[in-house]
RORO-77339 format. One line per 10 residues: for each residue x, y negated, z negated of C-alpha. Coordinates in steps of 0.05 Angstrom, whole numbers, plus 5000, padded with zeros to 4 digits. Each point is the difference from the previous one (the first is absolute). Layout:
N
X Y Z | ...
This chain:
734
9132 1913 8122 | 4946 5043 4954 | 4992 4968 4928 | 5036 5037 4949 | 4951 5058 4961 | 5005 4943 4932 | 4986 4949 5042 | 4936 5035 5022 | 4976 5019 4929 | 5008 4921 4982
4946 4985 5056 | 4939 4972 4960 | 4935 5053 4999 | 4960 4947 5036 | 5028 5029 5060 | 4978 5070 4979 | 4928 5027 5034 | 4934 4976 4968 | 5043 4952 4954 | 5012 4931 5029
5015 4932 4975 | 4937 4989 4949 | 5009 5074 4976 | 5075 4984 4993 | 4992 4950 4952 | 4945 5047 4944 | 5062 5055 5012 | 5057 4939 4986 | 4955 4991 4926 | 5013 5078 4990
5080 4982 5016 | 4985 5036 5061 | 5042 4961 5055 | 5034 5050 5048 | 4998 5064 5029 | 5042 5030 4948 | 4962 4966 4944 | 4940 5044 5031 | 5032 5058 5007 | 5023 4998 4919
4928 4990 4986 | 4992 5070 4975 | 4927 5029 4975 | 4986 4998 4928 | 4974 5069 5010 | 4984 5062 5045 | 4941 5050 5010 | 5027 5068 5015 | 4939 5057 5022 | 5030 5056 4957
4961 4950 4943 | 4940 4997 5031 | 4947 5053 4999 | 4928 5001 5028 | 4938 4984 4955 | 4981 5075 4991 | 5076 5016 4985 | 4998 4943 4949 | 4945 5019 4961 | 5026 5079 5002
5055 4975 4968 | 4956 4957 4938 | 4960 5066 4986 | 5066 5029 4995 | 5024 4948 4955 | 5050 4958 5028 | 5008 4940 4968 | 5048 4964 5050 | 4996 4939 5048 | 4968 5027 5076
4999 4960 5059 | 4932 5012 5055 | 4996 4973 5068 | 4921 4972 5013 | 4963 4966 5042 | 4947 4946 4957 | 4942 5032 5010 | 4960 4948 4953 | 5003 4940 4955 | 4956 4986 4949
4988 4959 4943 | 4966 5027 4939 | 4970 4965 4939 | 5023 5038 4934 | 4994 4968 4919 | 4988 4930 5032 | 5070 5011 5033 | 5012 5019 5081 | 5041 5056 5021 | 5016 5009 5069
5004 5066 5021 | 5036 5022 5074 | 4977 5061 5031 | 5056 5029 5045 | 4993 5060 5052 | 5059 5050 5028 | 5000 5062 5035 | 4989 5046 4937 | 4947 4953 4969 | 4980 4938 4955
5033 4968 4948 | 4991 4933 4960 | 5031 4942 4966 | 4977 4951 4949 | 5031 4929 4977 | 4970 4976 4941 | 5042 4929 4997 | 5015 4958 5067 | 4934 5021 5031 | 4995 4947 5056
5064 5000 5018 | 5019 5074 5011 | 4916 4997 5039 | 5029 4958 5055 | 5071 5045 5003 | 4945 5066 5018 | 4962 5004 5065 | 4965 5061 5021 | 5037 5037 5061 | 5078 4978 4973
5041 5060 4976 | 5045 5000 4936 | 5048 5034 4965 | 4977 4999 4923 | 5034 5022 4941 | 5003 5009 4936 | 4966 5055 4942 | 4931 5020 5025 | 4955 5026 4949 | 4926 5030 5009
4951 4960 4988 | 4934 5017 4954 | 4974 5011 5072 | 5046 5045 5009 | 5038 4956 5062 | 5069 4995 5009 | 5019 4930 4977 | 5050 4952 4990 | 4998 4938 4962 | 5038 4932 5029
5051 5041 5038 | 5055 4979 5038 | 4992 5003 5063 | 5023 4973 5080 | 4956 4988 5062 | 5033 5048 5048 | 4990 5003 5085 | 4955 5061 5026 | 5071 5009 5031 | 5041 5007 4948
4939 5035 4962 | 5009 5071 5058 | 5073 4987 4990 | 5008 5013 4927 | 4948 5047 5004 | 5027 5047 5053 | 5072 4982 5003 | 5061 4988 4946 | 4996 4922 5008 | 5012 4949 4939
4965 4941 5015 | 5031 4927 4960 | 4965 4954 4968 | 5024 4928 4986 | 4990 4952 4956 | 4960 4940 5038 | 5002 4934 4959 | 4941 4948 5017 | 5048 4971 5047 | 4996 5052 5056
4923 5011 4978 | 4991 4934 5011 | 5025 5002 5083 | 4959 5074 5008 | 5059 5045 4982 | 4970 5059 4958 | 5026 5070 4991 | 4997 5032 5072 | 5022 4927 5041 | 5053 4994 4950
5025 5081 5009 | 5006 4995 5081 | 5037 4932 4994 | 5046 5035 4954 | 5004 5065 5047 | 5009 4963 5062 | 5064 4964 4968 | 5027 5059 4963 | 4993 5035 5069 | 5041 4954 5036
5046 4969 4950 | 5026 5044 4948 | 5046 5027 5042 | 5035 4941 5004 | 5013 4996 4927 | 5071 5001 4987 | 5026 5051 4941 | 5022 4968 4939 | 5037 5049 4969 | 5066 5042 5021
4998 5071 5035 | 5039 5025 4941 | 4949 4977 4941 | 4932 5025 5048 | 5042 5058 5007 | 5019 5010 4925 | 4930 4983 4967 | 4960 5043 5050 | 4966 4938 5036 | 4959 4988 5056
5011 4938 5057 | 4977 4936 4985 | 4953 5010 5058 | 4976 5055 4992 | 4982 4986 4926 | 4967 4940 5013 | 4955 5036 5059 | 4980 5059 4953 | 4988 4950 4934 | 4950 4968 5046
4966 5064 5048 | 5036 5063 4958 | 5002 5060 5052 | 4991 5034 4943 | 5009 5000 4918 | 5064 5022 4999 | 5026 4945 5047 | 4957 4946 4956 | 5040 5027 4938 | 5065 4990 5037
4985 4923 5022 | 4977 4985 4932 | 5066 5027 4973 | 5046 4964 5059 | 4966 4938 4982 | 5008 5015 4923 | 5073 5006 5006 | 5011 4947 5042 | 4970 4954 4953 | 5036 5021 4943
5063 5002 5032 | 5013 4928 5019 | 4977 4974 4941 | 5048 5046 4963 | 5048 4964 5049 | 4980 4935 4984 | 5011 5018 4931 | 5070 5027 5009 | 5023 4939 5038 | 4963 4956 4945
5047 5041 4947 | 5068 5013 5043 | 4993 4926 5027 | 4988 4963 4924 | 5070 5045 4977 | 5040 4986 5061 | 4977 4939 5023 | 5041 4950 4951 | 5042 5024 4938 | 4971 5008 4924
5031 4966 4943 | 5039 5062 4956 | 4971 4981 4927 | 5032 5031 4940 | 4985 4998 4928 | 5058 4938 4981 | 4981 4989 4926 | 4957 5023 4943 | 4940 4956 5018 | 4953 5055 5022
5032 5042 4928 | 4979 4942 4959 | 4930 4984 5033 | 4982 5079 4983 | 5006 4985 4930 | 4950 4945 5002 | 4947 5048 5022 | 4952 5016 4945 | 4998 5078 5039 | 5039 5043 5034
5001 5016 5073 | 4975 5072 5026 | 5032 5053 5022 | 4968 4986 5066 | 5023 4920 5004 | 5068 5017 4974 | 5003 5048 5061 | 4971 4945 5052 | 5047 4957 4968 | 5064 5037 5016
4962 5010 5080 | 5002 4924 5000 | 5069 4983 4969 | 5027 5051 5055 | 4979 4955 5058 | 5004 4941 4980 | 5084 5024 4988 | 4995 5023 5080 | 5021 4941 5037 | 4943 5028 5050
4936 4953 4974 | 4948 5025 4954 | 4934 5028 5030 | 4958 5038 4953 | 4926 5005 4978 | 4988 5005 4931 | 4936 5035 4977 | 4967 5015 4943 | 4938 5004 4962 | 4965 4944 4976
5030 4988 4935 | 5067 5035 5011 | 5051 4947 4985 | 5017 4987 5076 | 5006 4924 4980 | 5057 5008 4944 | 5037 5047 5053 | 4999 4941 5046 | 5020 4950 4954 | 5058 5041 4977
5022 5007 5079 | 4992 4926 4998 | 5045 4987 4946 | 5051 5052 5036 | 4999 4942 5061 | 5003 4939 4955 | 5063 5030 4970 | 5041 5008 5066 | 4983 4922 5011 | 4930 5001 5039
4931 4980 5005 | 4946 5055 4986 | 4926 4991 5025 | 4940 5026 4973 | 4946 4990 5044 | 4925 5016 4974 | 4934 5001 5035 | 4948 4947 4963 | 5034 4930 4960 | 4970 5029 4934
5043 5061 5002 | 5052 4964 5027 | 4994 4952 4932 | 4995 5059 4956 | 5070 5022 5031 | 5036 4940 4989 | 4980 4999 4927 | 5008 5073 4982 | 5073 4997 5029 | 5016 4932 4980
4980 5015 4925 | 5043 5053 5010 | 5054 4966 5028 | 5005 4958 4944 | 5000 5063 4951 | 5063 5021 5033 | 5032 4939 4997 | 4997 4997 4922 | 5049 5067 5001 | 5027 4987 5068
5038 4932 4998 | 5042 5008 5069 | 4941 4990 5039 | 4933 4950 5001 | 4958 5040 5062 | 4954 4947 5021 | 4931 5019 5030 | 4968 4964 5049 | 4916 5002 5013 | 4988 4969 5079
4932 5010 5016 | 4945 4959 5050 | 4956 4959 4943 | 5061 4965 4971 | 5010 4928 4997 | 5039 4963 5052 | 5055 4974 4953 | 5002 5068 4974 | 5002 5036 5071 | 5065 4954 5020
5032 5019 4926 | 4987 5072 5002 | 5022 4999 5078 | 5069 4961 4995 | 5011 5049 4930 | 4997 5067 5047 | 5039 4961 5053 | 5059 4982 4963 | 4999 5059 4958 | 4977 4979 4922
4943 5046 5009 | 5024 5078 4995 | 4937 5034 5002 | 4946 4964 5046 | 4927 5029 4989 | 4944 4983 5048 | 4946 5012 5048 | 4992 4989 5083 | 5025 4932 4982 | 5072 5032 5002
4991 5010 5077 | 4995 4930 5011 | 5057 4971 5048 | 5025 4953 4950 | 5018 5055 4944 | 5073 5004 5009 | 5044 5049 4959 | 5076 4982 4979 | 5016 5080 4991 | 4933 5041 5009
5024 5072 4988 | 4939 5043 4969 | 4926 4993 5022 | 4951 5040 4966 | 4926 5000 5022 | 4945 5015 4954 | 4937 5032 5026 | 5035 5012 5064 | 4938 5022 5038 | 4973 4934 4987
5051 4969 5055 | 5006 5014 5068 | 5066 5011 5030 | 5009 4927 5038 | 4992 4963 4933 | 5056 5042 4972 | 5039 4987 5056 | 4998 4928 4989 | 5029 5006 4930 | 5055 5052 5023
5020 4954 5052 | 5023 4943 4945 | 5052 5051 4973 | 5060 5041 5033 | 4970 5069 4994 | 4985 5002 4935 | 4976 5066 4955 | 4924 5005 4999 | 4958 5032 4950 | 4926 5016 5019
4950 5012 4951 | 4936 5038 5002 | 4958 5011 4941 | 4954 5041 5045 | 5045 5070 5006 | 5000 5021 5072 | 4986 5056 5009 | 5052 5043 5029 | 4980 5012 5079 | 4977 4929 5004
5063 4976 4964 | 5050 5049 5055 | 4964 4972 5053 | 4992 4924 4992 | 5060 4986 4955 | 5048 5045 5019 | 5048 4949 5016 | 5008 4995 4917 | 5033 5044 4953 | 4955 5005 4952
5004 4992 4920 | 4930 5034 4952 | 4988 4984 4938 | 4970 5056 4979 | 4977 4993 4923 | 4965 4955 4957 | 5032 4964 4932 | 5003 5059 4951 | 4946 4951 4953 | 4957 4996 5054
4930 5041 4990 | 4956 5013 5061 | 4940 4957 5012 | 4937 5040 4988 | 4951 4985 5053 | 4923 4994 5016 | 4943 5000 5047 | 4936 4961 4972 | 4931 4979 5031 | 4985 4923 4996
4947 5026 4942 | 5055 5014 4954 | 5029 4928 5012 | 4973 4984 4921 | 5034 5050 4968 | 5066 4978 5036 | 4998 4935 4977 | 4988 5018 4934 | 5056 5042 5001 | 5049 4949 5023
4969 4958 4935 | 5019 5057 4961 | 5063 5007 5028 | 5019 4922 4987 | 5007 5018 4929 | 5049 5049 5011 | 5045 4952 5038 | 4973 5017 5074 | 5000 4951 5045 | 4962 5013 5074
4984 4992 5064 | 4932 5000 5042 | 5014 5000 5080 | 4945 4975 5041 | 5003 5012 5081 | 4985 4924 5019 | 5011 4925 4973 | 4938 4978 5015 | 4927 5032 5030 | 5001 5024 5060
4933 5001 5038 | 5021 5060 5052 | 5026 5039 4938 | 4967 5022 4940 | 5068 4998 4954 | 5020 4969 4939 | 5023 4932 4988 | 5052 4976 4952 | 4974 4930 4993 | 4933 5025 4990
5012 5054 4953 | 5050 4964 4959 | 4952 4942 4989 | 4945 5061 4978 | 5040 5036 4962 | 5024 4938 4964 | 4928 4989 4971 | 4974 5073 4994 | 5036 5069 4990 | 5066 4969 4983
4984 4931 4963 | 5041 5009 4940 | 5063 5023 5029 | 5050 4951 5038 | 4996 5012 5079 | 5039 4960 5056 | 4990 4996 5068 | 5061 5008 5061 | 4992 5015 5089 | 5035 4983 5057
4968 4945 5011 | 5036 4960 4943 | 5064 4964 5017 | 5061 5035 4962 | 5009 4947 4954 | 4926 5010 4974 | 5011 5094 5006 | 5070 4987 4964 | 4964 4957 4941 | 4945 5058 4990
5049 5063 5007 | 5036 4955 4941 | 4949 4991 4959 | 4979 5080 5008 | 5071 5016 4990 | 5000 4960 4940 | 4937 5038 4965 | 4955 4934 5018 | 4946 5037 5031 | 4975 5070 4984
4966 5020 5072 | 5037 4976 5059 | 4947 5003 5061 | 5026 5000 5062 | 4996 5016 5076 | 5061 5043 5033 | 5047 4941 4991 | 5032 5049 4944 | 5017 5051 5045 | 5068 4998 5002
5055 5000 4942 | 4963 4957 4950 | 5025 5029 4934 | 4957 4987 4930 | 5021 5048 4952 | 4934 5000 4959 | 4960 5001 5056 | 4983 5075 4992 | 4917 4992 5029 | 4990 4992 5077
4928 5010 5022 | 4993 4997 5069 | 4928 4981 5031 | 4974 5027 5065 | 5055 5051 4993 | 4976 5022 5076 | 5024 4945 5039 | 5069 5001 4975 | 5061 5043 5038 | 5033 5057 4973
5072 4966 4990 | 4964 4940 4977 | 4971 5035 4944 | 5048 5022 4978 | 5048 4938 4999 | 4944 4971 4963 | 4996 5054 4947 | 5080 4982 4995 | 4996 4947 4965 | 4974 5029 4939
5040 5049 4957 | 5059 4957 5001 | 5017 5011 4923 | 4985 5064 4954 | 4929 4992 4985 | 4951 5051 5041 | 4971 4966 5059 | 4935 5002 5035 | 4979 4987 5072 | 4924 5002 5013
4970 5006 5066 | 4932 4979 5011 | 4950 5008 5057 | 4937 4992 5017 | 4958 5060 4951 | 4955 5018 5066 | 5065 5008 5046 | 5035 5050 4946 | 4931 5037 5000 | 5007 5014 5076
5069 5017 5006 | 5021 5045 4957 | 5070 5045 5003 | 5016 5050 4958 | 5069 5021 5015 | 5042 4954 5051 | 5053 5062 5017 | 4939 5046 5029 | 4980 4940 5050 | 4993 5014 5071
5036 4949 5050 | 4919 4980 5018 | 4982 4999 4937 | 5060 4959 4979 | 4984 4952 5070 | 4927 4994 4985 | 5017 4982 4912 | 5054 4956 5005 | 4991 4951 4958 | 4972 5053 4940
5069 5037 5015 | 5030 4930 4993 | 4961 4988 4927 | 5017 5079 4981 | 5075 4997 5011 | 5005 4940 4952 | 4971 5048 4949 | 5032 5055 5016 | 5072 4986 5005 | 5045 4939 4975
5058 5016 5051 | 5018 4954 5045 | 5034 5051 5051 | 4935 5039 4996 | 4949 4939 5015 | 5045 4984 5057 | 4982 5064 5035 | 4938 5002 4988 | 4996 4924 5024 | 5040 5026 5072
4947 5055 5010 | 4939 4961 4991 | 5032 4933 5033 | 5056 5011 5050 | 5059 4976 5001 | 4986 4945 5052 | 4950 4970 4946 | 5052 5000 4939 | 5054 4980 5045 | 4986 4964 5064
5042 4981 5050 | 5003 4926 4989 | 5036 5019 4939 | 5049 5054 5030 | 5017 4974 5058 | 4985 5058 5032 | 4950 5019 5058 | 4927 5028 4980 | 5006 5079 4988 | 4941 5031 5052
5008 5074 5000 | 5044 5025 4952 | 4973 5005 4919 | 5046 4994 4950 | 4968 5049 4951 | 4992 5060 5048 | 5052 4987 5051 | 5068 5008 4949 | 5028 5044 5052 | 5004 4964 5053
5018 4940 4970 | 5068 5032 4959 | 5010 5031 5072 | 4995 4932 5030 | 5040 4970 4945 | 5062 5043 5011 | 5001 4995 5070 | 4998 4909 4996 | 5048 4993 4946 | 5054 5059 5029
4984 4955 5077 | 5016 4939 4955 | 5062 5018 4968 | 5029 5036 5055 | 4986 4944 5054 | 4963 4927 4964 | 5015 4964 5065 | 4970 5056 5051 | 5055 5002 5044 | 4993 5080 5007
4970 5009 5068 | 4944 5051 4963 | 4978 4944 4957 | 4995 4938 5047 | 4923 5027 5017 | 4989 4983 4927 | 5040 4938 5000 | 4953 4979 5062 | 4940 5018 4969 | 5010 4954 4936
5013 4951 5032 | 4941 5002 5046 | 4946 5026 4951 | 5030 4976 4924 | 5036 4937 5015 | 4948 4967 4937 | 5028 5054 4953 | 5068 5001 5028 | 5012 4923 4973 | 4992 5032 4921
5047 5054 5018 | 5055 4955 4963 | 4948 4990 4932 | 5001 5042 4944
């Protein structure tokens, strides 16, 4: 009886020519295991000969001024070292059928000598210039070590050649470029067409797609570009559409799965706690407000994302949805990301808990703080309260995950900082209720592709303007010169009532990094620049009971300066403090940034966030305008971009974009914390087609038929649970 085609593709690659056992086990490092692992190895790029031109056609087109990237196929004709300014330069002298051509590497000089040896051909690209010689020249190209072979072939025929990335493991057992590009050939030539389809006749049909075979043989050898553009978008849409899938099980199984508790306004609590606010709501939280109050009356549960700017008032939306829950008889959780914002929660709502009971006699709401660093005694107190019901809103950290939390009548969870928690941990706290509502949180906005894509399993809620009293935060970019004059600003700025914070990057020294220490610069700054002025000290590396005595002592106007390292990221809320100065601006993310700059301009005063970098790095990288920047330019400046933005803009929704082009979304939201597989092909910013036509197609499939008993869809149903059986298990997690 022949082996089934899947049962051939699981066969490990040791068995594949010029592999074997020992070369098995540097491919098993690169989560290479089986033939169809291989064969989904796909080339990071391609070299297609309608780029490349000879020498002589190359430097026709610099005298004609083309200012582009070219590619040239040569032979190294010689290597040479050369002695310039007490540096070396090593210049390459390369040969083709037109004439000579050169490249120089300033940097890296012995390695890239030993990567050059005179008779190997390569293809080189990148923007030639002329040398003061007049010589064609580039300097520290790209560039792979091609077969004489291959070299005729791209030269005289329409062949695209691969070229793969090759991690020290395979370099290690002899695999380079060409080794690595006939193993790959010889499986592709006698395997892909054994790769099963993985998605029904009627969707190929409908989005225009090639075979699963077919794509996979022309991603790796293209017969030609047009057949390399179709496996890219085959693959593209592929990937998309299952984790849209995943996503509309994750949403259809969370409002199916178990029934909601129906929660109605009962009594004229909520009423009552609005006129013990010392503001009134926006427009844009009133509106959020009557989004939340709608489902949480569905007796379908709750699953929303709320998001907002920094600063928006997403908290008091939240705590009014809580109070909503506490009046239909159940337990509300608030569930922060650090202990010291968890602390600040509990006090801000338990102060104004006891506000509303001075008007509100028909109800004492009893807050609860559970977090890691508390005292035993106080653990089993604060544990048998949320069991038996005396606490009505619990506020914590991770600690609420624990097994031995147990909740009497859990029926609103709300998650602040939601990005901060991966989907498994949130599980775990979903699990100790019957279905209840959940709120999710971000104070970084998504932006809007990123948000359709990975959270499209929530209805979603904005917050879309600031406090009317609110005045945007002017902001700055300083050299490390102009450090004096800062400081005596913030002296001057004490007078007026300012309070402020100075961010370093680090607690203490680091030897590999040349970045600022907290400990070190608060004990200088102490004794020099700002002697006369009160300053404290608070990082993560104090236990909460020692962060929660400082952020009460700032809070209380004991200190003036407040330095610190990022432990104030997130929520910490000092009305005064309208200063932050942020040190070695550079090293710091775009969303962090501005989280940090969030926690000034809390009150009505003007606020000021500083940025300062090194004076020799602002020198060097200077941009003018940050809408005229190329996509290389913006690739090769990112972290200036970073620094600019800041300055530029004060949106949140705005910085978030920006943040998605120049990071991706895998870096701002990785798959450990969505649960979902790791996004290869498609890109979120450029791709918006195919993902909404992706979209459409999973969630209609999902509604029509969530159990895949349609004959059309079981060749879905077969490949998730084959190929996303890890996701498949947070299909049921909002």
């Amino acid at each position: 009886m022949n082996p089934a085609p899947e049962d051939i593709l699981k066969k490990s690659v040791q068995y594949l020519k010029s592999i074997g056992p020992k070369r098995a086990e540097s491919f098993g490092k690169m989560r290479i295991v089986s033939v169809r692992d291989l064969l989904f190895y796909f080339p990071s790029k391609h070299l297609d000969r309608t780029t490349i031109l000879t020498a002589i056609k190359a430097y026709e087109h610099l005298i004609n001024g083309y200012e582009g990237e070219l590619t040239i196929i040569g032979k190294v004709y010689q290597v040479e070292r050369i002695r310039f300014r007490q540096k070396q330069i090593l210049k390459v002298q390369f040969r083709d059928i037109s004439g000579f051509f050169e490249c120089v590497w300033f940097q890296g000089i012995n390695y890239f000598a030993d990567l050059f040896h005179e008779g190997e051909i390569f293809a080189l690209s990148g923007k030639p210039v002329l040398s003061k010689y007049g010589n064609l020249q580039y300097t520290h190209p790209d560039f792979d070590r091609i077969t004489e072979e291959e070299s005729n072939n791209l030269i005289n025929t329409g062949k695209i050649i691969p070229f793969y990335r090759i991690p020290k493991e395979l370099r290690q057992k002899n695999i380079g470029d060409f080794s690595l590009r006939k193993i790959i050939s010889s499986a592709v030539e006698n395997y892909s067409a054994l790769l099963e389809e993985t998605l029904s006749l009627e969707i190929i049909q409908d989005q225009n797609l090639i075979s699963l075979p077919e794509a996979v043989r022309n991603y790796h050898f293209p017969e030609s570009p047009e057949l390399l553009h179709a496996a890219i978008q085959r693959l593209k849409f592929e990937e998309i559409f299952y984790l849209e899938i995943l996503v509309a099980l994750r949403k259809h199984n969370y409002k199916t799965s178990q029934p909601g508790n129906s929660m109605k306004i009962v009594s004229h609590l909520v009423a009552e706690f609005l006129k013990t606010l010392h503001f009134q709501l926006t427009k844009s939280q009133l509106k959020v407000l009557t989004e939340i109050k709608k489902d949480m009356e569905s007796p379908s549960p709750m699953n929303r994302l709320l998001q907002g700017d920094v600063g928006s008032g997403k908290t008091i939306v939240a705590l009014i949805a809580m109070l909503i829950a506490v009046d239909n008889g159940f337990q509300a959780v608030l569930m922060a990301p650090t202990e010291i914002l968890a602390d600040q929660h509990a006090k801000n709502i338990s102060r104004m808990m006891n506000n509303l009971s001075k008007i509100f006699s028909g109800r004492v709401i009893k807050v609860s703080l559970f977090i890691g660093g508390q005292k035993k005694s106080e653990r089993i107190n604060k544990l048998s309260g949320i069991e038996l019901q005396e606490a009505d809103i619990i506020i914590g950290t991770h600690a609420l995950f624990e097994h031995d939390v147990k909740f009497k009548k859990l029926g609103l969870v709300i998650v602040d900082e939601q990005h901060r928690f991966g989907v498994e941990q949130r599980a775990k706290l979903l699990n100790k209720g019957i279905a209840p509502d959940v709120i999710v949180m971000s104070a970084t906005p998504i932006p809007r592709t990123l948000s359709m894509t990975l959270y499209g399993d929530l209805d979603v809620s904005t917050i879309s303007e600031m406090p009317l009293d609110r005045k945007s935060i002017k902001t700055f970019l300083r050299g490390e010169s102009k450090l004096p004059d800062i400081y005596n600003f913030i002296i001057e700025k004490v007078k007026e009532g300012y309070q402020s914070f100075i961010v370093y990057p680090l607690v203490e020294e680091s030897e590999k990094l040349e970045l600022k220490s907290a400990m070190k610069y608060y004990s200088d700054l102490s004794k020099t620049f700002l002697k006369d002025i009160r300053i404290g000290l608070i990082h993560g590396r104090m236990s909460w009971h020692e962060k929660e005595e400082v952020m009460s002592l700032f809070l209380a106007r004991q200190f003036d300066v407040l330095i610190s390292t990022t432990v104030i990221e997130v929520g910490i809320d000092i009305t005064d403090a309208n200063i932050m100065l942020i040190n070695d601006a550079q090293r710091f993310g775009l969303s962090q940034l501005h989280q940090l700059r969030g926690r000034i301009g809390r009150g009505t005063k003007q606020a000021y966030c500083i940025l300062v970098t090194k004076d020799e790095y602002l020198a060097k990288n200077k941009i003018h305008d940050l809408d005229y920047l190329s996509p290389t330019q913006l690739e090769k400046q990112k972290t200036m971009v970073r620094l600019h933005t800041m300055v530029q803009y004060n949106d949140g929704f705005k910085i978030s974009e920006i943040d998605l082009k120049l990071r991706g979304p895998g870096d701002i939201f990785g798959t450990a914390q969505s649960g979902f597989p790791e996004l290869k092909h498609i890109n979120i910013i450029n791709d918006s087609e195919i993902i909404m036509s992706a979209k459409k197609i999973a969630f209609e499939l999902i509604k029509e038929d969530p159990h895949f008993v349609n004959n059309k869809n079981l060749i879905i149903k077969k490949n998730l649970l084959s190929h996303y059986s890890a996701s498949l298990k947070y299909s049921k997690i909002a």
